[in-house]
TORNUDREN-113730 format. One line per 3 residues: number of its first residue (from 1); their letters; for each residue z, y, x of C-alpha. Coordinates in Angstrom, 2 decimals, decimal comma. Example, Ala and Ser with C-alpha at 12.3 -4.5 7.8 and 13.67 -1.06 7.14 Angstrom:
REM TORNUDREN-113730
1) as) 7,80 -4,50 12,30  7,14 -1,06 13,67
***
This chain:
REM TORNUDREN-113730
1) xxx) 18,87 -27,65 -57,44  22,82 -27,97 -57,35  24,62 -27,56 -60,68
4) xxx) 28,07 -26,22 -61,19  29,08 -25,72 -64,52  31,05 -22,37 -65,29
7) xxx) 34,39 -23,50 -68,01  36,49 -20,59 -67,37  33,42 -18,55 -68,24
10) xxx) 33,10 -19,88 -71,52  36,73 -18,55 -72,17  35,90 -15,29 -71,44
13) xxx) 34,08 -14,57 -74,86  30,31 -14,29 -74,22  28,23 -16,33 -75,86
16) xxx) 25,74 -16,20 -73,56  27,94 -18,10 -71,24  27,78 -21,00 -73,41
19) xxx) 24,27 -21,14 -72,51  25,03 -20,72 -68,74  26,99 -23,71 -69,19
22) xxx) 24,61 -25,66 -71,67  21,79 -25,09 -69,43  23,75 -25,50 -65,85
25) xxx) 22,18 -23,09 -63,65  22,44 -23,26 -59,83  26,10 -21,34 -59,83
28) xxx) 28,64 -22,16 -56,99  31,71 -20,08 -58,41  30,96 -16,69 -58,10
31) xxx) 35,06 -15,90 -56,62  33,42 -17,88 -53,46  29,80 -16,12 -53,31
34) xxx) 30,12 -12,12 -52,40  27,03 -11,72 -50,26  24,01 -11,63 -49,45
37) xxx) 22,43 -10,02 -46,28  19,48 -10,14 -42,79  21,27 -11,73 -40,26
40) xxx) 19,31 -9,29 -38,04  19,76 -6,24 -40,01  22,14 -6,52 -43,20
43) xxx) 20,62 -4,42 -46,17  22,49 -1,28 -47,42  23,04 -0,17 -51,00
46) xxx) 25,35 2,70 -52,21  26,91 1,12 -54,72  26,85 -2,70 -52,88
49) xxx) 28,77 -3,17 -49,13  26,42 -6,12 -48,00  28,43 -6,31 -44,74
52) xxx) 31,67 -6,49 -46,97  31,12 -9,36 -49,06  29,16 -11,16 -45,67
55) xxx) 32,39 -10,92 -44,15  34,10 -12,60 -46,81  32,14 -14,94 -47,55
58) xxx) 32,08 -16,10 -44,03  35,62 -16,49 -43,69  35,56 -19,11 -46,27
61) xxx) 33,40 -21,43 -44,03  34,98 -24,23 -41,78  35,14 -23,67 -37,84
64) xxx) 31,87 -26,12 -37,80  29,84 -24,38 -40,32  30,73 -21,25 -38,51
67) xxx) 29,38 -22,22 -35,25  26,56 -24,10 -37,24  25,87 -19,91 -38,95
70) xxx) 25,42 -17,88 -35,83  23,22 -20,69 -34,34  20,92 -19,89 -37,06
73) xxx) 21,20 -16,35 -37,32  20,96 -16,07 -33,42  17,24 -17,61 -33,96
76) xxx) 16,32 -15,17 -36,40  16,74 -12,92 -33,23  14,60 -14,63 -31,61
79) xxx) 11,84 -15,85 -33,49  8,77 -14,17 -32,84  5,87 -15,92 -34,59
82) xxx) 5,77 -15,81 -38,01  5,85 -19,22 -38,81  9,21 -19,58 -36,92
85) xxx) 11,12 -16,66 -38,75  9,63 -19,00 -42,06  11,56 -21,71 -40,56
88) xxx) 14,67 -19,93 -39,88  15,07 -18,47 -43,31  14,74 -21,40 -44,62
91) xxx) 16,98 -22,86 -42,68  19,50 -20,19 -43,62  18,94 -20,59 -47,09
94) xxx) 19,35 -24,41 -47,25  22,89 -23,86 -45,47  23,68 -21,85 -47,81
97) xxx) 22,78 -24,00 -50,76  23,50 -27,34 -49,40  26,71 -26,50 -46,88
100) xxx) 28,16 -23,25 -48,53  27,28 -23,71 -51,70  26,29 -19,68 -52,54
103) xxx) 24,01 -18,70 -54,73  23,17 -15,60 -53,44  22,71 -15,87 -49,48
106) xxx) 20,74 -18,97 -50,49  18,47 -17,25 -52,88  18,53 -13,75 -50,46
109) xxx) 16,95 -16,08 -47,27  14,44 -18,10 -49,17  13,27 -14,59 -50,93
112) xxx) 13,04 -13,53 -47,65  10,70 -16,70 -46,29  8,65 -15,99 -49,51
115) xxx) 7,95 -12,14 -48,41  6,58 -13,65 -44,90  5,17 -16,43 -46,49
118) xxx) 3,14 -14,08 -49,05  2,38 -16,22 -51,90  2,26 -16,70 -55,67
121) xxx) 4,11 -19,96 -55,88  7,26 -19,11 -53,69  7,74 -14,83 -54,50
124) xxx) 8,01 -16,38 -58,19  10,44 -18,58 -57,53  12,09 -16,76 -55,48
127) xxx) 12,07 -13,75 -58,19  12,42 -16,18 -61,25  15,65 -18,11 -59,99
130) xxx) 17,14 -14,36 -59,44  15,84 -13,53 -62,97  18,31 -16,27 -64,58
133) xxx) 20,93 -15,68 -62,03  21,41 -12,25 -63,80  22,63 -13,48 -66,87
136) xxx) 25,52 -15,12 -65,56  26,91 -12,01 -62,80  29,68 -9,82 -63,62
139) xxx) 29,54 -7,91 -60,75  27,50 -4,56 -61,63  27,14 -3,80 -58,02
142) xxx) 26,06 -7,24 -57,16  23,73 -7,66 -60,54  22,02 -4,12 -59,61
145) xxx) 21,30 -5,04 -56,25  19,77 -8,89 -57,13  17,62 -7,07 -60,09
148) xxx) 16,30 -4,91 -56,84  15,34 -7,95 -54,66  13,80 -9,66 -57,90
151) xxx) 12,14 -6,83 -58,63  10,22 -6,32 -55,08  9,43 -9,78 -55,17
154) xxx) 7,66 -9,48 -58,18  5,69 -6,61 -57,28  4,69 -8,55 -54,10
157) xxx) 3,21 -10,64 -56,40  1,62 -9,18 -58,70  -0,25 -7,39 -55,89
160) xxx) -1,42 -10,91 -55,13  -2,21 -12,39 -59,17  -1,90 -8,58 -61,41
163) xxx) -2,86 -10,86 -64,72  -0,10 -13,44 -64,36  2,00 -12,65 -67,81
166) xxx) 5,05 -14,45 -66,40  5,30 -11,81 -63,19  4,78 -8,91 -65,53
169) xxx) 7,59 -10,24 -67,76  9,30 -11,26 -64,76  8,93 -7,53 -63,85
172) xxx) 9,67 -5,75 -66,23  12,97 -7,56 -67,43  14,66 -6,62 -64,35
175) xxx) 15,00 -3,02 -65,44  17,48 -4,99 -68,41  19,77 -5,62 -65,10
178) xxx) 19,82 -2,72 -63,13  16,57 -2,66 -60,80  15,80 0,86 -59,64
181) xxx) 12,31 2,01 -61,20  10,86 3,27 -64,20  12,48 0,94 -67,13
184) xxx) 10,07 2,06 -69,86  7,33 1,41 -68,06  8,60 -2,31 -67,29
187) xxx) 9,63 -2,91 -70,77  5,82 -1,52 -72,23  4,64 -4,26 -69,94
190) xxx) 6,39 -6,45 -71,96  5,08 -5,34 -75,05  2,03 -5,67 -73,59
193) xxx) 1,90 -9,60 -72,68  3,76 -9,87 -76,37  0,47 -7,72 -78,11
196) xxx) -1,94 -9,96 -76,35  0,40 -13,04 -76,98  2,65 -13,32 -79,43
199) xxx) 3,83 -16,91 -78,66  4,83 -16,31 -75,32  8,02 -17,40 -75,65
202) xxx) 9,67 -15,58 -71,96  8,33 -12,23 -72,81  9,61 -12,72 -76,68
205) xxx) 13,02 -13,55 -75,40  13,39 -11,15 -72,80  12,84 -8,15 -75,24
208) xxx) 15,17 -9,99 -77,28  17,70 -9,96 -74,98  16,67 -6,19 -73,90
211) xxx) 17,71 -5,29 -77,51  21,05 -7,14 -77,21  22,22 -5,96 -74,55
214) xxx) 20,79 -2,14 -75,26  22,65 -2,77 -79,11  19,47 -2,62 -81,18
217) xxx) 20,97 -5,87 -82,60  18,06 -5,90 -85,55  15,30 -5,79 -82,59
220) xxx) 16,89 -8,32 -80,93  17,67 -10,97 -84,11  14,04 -10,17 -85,12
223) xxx) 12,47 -11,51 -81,06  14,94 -14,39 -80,93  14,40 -15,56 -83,85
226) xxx) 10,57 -15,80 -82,94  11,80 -17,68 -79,79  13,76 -19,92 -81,97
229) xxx) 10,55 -20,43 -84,20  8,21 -21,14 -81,47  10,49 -23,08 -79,11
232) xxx) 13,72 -24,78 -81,63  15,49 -26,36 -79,08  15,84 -22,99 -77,26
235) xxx) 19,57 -23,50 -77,06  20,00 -20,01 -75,22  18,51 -18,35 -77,94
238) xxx) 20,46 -19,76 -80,68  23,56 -18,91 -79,14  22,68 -15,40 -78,75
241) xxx) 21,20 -15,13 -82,19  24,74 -16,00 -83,16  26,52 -13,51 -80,82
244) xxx) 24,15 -10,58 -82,05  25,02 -11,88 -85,45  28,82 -11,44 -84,88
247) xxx) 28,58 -8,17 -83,08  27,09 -6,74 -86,53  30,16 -8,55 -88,68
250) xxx) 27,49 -10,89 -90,55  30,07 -14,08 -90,09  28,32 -16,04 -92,46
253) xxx) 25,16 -15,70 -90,39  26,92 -15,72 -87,17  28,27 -19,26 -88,05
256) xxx) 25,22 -20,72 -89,22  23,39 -20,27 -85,84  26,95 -21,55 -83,74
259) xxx) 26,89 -24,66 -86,33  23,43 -25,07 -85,37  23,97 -24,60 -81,94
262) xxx) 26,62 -26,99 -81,82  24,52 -29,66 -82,50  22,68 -29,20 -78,97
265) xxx) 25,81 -29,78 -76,56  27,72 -32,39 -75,88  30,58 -31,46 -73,32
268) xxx) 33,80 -31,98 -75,22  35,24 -28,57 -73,80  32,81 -26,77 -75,02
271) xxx) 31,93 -28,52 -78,14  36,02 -27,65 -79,08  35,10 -23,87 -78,08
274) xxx) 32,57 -23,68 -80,21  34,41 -25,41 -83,07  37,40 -22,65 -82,80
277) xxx) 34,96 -20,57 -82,72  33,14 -21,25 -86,22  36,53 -21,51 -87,80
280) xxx) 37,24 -18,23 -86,45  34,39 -16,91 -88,57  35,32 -18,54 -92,06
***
């Protein structure tokens, strides 16, 4: 999967952007991606104009990729058996990976193979590479809508596997970014895989995260520090065990966890960020 590395993020304050950047996600600058939509029939969302950011992302292609576009959204048209629509969304999502370099048409199409394609393996990929997206959008409008598609993926698998702990994690966390629903209900899931498992380490981190963002900073310290004792090299996690730290003015602790999360990166850019940042905190 393509990597793109996020600097100007890291600038911006969030910790949890360090661990975009340690961890180098799939994500093409998100000035360049504004869109994801059907060729056939572009979705709709009240607070999201699909057809808006389409059009502008489209205007940033070259006159070959252009011409390249409509001859694949032209066989969407006309595809009629199911195993050729397959084809064509997956065609549509590699250009947009591999020629565009988008994040979100490419991870829109293949979501949209996966939904034909009804199985396990490629809804949770689908749903999972949206999941981690998430953390790294700024958009609300665009972050609501992905936590929707992730979240009907899901569902469309769990109708398939019900017991798979990941899914219901999977699930459930979306609620943390938007996704329409019933959020409680999502989040007892959670609770639920972390009751019958208490070392699952994606379902102890997500209601850590849950808490951070929903400022019940001593919930949150309390999960990732689970994640940090189950899984140490969990960079993410010690980065925003700092951050939840500093939000509650406990420098001393906040520093501790960027010292020790300094010790996991090696990009001189950020390794100076994260430097100012400790002496910042003395």
């Amino acid at each position: 999967m393509l990597r793109k590395q996020q600097w100007y993020l890291v600038a911006a304050g969030s910790v949890l952007l360090f661990s975009l950047f340690v961890f180098g996600r799939f994500t093409p600058s998100h000035d360049h991606d504004h869109a994801a939509a059907e060729a056939s029939k572009p979705a709709t969302n009240a607070n999201f104009d699909f057809n808006a950011y389409m059009s502008t992302l489209k205007k940033e292609l070259t006159p070959s990729q252009s011409a390249y576009l409509t001859s694949l959204e032209d066989a969407i048209s006309r595809g009629d058996l199911l195993t050729q629509k397959q084809q064509n969304f997956q065609a549509l999502s590699d250009f947009w990976r591999d020629s565009a370099r988008a994040f979100t048409p490419y991870i829109y199409y293949l979501g949209e193979k996966a939904k034909l394609e009804n199985s396990e393996k490629s809804l949770n990929f689908a749903a999972h590479s949206m999941l981690e997206e998430l953390r790294g959008i700024p958009d609300p409008a665009l972050k609501s809508w992905m936590a929707n598609q992730a979240n009907q993926l899901f569902k469309k698998s769990l109708e398939l596997n019900p017991n798979n702990d990941s899914t219901v994690v999977g699930q459930g966390s979306t609620f943390f970014f938007g996704a329409e629903g019933a959020p409680m209900e999502g989040i007892m899931n959670i609770r639920k895989v972390v009751e019958k498992d208490p070392n699952n380490v994606f379902a102890q981190f997500m209601l850590g995260y849950g808490g951070m963002i929903s400022g019940q900073n001593d919930k949150a310290i309390e999960r990732f520090k689970q994640v940090i004792a189950l899984d140490p090299e969990n960079t993410e996690s010690i980065f925003l065990l700092a951050e939840v730290y500093e939000r509650d003015g406990k420098k001393k602790e906040a520093r501790t966890w960027y010292e020790r999360g300094l010790t996991k990166v090696r990009n001189p850019d950020l390794v100076k960020a994260l430097e100012e940042k400790i002496n910042s905190l003395k």
